[in-house]
Kinemage of the C-alpha trace (Angstrom):
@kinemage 1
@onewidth
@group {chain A} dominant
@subgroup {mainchain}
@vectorlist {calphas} color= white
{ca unk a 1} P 62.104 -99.453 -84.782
{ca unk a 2} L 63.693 -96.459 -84.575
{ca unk a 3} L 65.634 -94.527 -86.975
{ca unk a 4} L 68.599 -91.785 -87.291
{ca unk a 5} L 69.225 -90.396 -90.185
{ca unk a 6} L 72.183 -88.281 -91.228
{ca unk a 7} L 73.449 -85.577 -93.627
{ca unk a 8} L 76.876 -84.384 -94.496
{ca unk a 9} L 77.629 -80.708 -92.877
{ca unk a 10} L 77.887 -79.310 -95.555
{ca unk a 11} L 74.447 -79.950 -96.875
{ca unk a 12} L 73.282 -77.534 -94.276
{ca unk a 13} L 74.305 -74.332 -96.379
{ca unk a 14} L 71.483 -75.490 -98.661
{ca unk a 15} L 67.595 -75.431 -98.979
{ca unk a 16} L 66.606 -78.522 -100.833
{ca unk a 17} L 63.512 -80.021 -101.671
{ca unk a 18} L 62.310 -83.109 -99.662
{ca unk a 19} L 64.412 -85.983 -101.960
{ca unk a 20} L 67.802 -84.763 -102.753
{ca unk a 21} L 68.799 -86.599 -105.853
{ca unk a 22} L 72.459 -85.293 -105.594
{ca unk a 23} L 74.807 -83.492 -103.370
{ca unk a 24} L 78.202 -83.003 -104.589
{ca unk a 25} L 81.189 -81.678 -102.593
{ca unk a 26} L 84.178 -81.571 -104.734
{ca unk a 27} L 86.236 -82.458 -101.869
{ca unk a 28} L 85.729 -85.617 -102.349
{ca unk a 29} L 86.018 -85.551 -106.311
{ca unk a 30} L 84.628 -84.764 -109.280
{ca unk a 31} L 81.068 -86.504 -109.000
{ca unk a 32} L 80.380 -87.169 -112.512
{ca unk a 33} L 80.687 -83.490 -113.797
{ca unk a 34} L 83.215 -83.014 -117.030
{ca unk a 35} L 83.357 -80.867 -119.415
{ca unk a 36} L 81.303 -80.403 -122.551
{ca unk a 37} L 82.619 -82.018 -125.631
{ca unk a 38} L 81.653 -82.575 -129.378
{ca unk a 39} L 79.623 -85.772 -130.161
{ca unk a 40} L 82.797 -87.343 -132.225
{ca unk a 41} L 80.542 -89.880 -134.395
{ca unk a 42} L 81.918 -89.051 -137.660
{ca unk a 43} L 84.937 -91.002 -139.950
{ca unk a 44} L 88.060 -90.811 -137.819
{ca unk a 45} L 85.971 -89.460 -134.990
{ca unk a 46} L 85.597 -86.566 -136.524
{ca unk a 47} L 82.913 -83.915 -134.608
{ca unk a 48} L 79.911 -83.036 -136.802
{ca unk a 49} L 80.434 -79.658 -139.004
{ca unk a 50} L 79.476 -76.856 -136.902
{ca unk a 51} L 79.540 -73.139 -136.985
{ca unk a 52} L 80.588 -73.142 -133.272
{ca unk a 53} L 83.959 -74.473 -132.470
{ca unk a 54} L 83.058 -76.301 -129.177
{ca unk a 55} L 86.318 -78.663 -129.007
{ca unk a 56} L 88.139 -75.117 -128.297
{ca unk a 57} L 86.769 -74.658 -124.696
{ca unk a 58} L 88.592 -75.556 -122.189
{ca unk a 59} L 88.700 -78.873 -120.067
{ca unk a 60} L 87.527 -78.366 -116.043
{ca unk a 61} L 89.740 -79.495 -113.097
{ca unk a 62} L 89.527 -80.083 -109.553
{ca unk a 63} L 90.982 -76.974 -108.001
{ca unk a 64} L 92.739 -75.558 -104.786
{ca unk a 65} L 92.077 -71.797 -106.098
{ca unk a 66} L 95.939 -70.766 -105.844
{ca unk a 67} L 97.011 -67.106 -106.253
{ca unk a 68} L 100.399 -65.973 -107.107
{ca unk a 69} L 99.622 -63.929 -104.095
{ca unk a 70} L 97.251 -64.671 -101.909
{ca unk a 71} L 98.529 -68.271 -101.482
{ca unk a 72} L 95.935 -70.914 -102.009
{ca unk a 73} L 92.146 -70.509 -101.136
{ca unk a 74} L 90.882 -73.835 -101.324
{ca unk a 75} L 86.728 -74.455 -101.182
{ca unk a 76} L 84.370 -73.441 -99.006
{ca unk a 77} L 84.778 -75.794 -96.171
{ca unk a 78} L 87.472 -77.214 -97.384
{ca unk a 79} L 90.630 -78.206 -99.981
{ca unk a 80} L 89.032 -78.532 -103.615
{ca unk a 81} L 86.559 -76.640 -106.043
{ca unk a 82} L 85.580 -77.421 -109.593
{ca unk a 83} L 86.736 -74.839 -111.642
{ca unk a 84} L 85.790 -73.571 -115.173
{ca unk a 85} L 88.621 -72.053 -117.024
{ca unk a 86} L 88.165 -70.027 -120.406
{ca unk a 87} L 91.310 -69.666 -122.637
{ca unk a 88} L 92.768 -65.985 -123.360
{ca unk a 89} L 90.426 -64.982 -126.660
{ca unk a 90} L 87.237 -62.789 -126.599
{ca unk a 91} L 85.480 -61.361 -129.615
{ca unk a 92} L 82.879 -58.904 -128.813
{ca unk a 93} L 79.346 -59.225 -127.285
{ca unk a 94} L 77.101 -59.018 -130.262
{ca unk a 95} L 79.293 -61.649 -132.585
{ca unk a 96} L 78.844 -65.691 -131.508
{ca unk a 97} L 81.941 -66.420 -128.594
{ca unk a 98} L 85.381 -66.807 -130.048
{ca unk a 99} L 86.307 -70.624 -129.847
{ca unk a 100} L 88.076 -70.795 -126.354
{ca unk a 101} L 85.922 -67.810 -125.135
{ca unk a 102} L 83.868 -70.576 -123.275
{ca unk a 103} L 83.684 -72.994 -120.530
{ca unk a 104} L 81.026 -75.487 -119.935
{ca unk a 105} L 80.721 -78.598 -117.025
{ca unk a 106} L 78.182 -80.283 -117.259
{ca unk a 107} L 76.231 -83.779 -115.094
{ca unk a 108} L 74.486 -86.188 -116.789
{ca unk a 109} L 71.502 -88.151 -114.738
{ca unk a 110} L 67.827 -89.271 -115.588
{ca unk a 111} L 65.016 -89.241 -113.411
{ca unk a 112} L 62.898 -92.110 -112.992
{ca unk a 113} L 59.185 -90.698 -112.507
{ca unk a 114} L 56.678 -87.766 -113.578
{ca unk a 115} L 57.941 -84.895 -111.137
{ca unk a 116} L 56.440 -81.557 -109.538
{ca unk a 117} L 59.663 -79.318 -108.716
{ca unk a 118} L 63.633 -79.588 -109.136
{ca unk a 119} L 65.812 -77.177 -107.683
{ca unk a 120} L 69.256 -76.185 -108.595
{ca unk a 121} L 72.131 -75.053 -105.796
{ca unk a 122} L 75.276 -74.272 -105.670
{ca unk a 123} L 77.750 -72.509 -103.686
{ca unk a 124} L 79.906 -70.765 -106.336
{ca unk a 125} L 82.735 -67.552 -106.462
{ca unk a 126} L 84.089 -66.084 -109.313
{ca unk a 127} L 87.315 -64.010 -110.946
{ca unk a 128} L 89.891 -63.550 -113.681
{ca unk a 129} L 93.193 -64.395 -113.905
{ca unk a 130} L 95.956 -62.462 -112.082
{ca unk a 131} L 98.121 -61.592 -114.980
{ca unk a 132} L 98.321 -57.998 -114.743
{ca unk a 133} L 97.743 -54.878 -112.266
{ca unk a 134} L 94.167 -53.478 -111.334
{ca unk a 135} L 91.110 -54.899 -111.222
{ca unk a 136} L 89.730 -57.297 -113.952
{ca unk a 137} L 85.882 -57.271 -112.698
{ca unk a 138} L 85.084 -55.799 -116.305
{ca unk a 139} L 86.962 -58.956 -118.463
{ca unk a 140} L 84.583 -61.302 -116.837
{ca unk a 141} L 80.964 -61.350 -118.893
{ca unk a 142} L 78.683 -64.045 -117.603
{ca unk a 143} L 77.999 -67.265 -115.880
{ca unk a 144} L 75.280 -70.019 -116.936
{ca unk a 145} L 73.253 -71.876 -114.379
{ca unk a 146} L 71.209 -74.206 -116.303
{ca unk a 147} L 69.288 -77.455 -116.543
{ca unk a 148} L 68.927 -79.776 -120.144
{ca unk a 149} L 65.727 -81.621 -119.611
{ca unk a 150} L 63.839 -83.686 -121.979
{ca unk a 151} L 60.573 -85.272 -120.583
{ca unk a 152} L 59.511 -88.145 -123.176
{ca unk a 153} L 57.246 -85.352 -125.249
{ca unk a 154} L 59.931 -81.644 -125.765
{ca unk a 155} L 63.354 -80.645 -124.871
{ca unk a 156} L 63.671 -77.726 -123.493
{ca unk a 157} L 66.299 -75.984 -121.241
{ca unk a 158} L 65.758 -73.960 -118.213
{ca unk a 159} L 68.074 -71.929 -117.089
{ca unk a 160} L 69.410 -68.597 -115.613
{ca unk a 161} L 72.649 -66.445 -116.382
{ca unk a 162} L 74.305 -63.232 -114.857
{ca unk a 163} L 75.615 -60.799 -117.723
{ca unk a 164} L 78.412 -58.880 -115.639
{ca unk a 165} L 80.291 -57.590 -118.361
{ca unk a 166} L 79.707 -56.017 -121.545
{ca unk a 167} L 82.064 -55.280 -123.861
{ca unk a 168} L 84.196 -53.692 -121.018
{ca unk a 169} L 81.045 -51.785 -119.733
{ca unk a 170} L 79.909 -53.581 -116.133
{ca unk a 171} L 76.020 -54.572 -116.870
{ca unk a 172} L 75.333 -56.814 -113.463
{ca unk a 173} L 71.701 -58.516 -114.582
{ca unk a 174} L 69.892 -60.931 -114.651
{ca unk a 175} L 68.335 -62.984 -117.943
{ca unk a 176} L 66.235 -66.412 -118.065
{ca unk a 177} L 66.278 -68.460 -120.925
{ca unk a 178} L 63.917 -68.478 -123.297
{ca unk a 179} L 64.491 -68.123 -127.385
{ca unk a 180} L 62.925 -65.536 -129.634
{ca unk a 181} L 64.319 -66.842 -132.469
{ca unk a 182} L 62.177 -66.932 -135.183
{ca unk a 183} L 63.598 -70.853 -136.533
{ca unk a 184} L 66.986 -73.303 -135.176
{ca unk a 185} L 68.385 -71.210 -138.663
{ca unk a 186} L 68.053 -68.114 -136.693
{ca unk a 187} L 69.105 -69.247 -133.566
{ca unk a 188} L 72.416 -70.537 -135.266
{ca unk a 189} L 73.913 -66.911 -136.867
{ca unk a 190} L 72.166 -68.327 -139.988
{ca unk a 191} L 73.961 -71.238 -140.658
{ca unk a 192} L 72.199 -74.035 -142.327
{ca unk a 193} L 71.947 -77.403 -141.971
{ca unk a 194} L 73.192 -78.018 -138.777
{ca unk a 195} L 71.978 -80.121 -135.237
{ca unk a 196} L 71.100 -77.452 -133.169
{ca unk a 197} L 67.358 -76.992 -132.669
{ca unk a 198} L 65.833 -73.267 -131.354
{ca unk a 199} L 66.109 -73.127 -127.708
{ca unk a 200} L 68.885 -75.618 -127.156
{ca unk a 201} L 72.054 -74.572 -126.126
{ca unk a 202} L 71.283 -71.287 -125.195
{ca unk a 203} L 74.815 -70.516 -123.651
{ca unk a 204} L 76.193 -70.788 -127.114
{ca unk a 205} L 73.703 -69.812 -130.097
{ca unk a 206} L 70.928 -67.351 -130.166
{ca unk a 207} L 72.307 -63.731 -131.449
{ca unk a 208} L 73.584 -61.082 -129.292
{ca unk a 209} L 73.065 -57.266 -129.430
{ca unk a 210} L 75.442 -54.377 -127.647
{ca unk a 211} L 73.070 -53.524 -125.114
{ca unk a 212} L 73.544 -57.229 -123.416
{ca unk a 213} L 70.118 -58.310 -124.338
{ca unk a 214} P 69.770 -62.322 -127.344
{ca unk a 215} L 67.537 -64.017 -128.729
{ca unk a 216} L 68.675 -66.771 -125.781
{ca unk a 217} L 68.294 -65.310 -122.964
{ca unk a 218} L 65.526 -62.242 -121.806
{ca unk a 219} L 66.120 -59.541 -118.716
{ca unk a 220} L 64.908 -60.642 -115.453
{ca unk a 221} L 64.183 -57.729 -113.132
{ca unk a 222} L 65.326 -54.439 -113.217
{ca unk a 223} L 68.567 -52.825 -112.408
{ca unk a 224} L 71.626 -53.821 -111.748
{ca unk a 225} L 71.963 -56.539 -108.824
{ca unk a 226} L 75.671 -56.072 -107.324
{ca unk a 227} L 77.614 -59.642 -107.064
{ca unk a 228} L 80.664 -59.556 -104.294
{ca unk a 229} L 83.858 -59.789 -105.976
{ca unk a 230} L 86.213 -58.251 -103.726
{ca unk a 231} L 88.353 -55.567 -104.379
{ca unk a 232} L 91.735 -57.581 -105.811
{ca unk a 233} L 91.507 -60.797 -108.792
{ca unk a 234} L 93.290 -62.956 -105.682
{ca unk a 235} L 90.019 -62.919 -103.338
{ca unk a 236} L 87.378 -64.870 -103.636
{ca unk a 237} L 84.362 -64.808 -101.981
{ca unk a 238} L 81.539 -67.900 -101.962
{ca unk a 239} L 78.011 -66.846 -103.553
{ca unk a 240} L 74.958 -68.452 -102.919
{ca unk a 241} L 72.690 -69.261 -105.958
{ca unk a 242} L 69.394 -71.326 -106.463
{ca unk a 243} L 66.750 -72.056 -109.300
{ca unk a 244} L 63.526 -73.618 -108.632
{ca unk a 245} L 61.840 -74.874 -112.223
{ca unk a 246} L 58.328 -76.750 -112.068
{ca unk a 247} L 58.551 -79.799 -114.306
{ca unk a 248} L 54.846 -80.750 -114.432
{ca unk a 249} L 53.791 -76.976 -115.651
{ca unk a 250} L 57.645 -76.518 -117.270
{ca unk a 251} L 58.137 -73.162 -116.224
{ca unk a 252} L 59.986 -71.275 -113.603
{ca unk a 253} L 59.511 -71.058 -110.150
{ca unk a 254} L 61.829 -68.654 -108.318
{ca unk a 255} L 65.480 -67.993 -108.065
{ca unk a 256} L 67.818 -66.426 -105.567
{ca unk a 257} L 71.243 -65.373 -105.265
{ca unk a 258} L 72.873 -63.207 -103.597
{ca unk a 259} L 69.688 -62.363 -100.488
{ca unk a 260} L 67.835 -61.665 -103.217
{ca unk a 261} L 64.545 -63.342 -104.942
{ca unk a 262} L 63.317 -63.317 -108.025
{ca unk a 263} L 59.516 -64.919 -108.356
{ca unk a 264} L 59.374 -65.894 -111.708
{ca unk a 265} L 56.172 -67.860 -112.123
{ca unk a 266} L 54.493 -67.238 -115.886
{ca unk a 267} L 57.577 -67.862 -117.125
{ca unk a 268} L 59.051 -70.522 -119.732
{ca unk a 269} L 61.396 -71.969 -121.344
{ca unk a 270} L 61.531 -72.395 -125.431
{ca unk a 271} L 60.079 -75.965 -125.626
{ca unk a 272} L 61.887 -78.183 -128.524
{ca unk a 273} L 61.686 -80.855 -130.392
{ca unk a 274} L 61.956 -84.584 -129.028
{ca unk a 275} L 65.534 -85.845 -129.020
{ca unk a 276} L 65.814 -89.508 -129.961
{ca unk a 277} L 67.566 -91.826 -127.037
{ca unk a 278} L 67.292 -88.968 -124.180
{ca unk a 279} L 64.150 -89.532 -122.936
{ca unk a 280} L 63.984 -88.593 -118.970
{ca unk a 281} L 67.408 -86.152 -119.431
{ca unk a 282} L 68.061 -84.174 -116.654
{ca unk a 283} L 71.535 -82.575 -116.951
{ca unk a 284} L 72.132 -79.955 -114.855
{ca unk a 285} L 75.121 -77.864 -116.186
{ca unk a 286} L 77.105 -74.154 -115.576
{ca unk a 287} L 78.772 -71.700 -118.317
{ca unk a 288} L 81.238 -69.174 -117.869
{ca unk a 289} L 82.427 -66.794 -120.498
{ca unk a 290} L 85.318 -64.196 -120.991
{ca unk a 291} L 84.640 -60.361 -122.054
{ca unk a 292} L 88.089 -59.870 -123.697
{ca unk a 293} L 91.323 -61.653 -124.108
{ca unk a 294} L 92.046 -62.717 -120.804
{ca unk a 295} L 91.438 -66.384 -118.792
{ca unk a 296} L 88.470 -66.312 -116.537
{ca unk a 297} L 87.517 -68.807 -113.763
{ca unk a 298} L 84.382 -69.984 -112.300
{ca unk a 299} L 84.878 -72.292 -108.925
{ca unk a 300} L 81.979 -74.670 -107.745
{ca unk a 301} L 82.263 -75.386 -103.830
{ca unk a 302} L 79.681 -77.833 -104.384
{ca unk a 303} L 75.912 -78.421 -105.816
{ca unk a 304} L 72.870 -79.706 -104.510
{ca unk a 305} L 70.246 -81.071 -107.291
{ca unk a 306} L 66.526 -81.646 -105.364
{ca unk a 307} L 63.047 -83.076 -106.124
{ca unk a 308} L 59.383 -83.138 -104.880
């Protein structure tokens, strides 16, 4: 018997593995991502005391990616995008993000076997909000790309993020996560007592210094590595980005964005502790964050999660 087997079009912008566990084009909806929000298990579902104000950040949308002037962009290849919005607060680089400074979406799957290699894509373009004259580049800090993983024995979450903005000084590098905090107290601005565990979250917690470098996330490569972002805040132009993270060895692989590639073998993330409940987690998720007090948006054409 013979068979024929087909793929959406616009899977053909990406480079998957053989077994594509995923391939979401927010055309067609939202595909399971939301945003991140506060486990609300205490009395009057209350969120658990923390020293970082996650029910601040804002929600994510389906999006259009309309101007004021420039009209509306819509995706890639077609109407709708995911965006990430941040609200209009920023504190600077080196203190923990203002509440609001933030936005997180976020999938939640499992996988069902021991696997060899996952690979995260997306198609993704970024800006800041057209409020005011000139060119806002410089309010827009960083984006996230990032995997929560826990495989039955640690926790552990790769991920990669592009520092673009400095407290007003363009940076333009790259970072992979891995903590060097010295305990979860550390990684947490020295608050006590809390749920976070050292190497968890690194989006959020880990500290910060004024040069750009944490304790979250260490320089990949040198220089600066140039993103497009057009000349006006109205113009958007698509970005191609992919992480490739070995689960048997847990440790990176390679990642590219942008023509250009960054081998990255040797390299791991901070392993945790064992979560109870989450065995076989894989939830692949994206930050953005704002550099001052000014919205910022991140838009998601679509995203490609891959095995072998």
């Amino acid at each position: 018997m013979n068979y024929v087997i087909s793929a959406p079009i616009g899977l053909s912008k990406y480079k998957p593995l053989p077994h594509i566990m995923c391939y979401d084009d927010f055309d067609n909806g939202l595909n399971g991502w939301m945003d991140l929000r506060c486990n609300l298990v205490e009395p009057g579902f209350t969120p658990r005391k923390s020293i970082y104000k996650q029910m601040r950040n804002a929600p994510v949308c389906l999006s259009a990616a309309a101007f004021g002037w420039a009209g509306t962009h819509g995706s890639m290849d077609g109407l709708y995008s995911l965006k990430l919005s941040t609200r209009p607060v920023a504190d600077r680089y080196e203190n923990m993000p203002a509440p609001g400074a933030s936005s997180m979406a976020i999938k939640r799957l499992t996988f069902q076997h021991p696997l060899n290699l996952v690979q995260y894509e997306t198609w993704f373009a970024y800006t800041v909000e057209q409020d005011r004259f000139g060119h806002g580049e410089k309010d827009f800090r960083a984006i996230s790309f990032c995997m929560d993983i826990q495989d039955g024995t640690y926790r552990y979450v790769p991920g990669i993020r592009y520092v673009n903005s400095v407290n007003g000084q363009l940076t333009k590098r790259w970072q992979y996560s891995h903590s060097i905090a010295k305990s979860d107290e550390d990684w947490g601005y020295g608050s006590k007592g809390e749920w976070f565990a050292n190497g968890i979250d690194p989006q959020w917690f880990g500290r910060r210094r004024p040069d750009g470098s944490t304790d979250s996330f260490q320089w990949l490569g040198e220089g600066k590595h140039e993103l497009c972002y057009n000349e006006t805040d109205d113009k958007i132009n698509w970005i191609y980005f992919r992480m490739t993270f070995d689960l048997a060895k847990r440790e990176y692989v390679e990642m590219e964005c942008m023509g250009k590639v960054f081998d990255m073998r040797g390299l791991k993330p901070t392993l945790a502790r064992r979560y109870s409940n989450i065995d076989m987690l894989i939830n692949p998720f994206v930050n953005v964050e704002n550099d001052t007090n000014r919205r910022v948006y991140l838009y998601m054409d679509s995203f490609c999660l891959s095995f072998q």
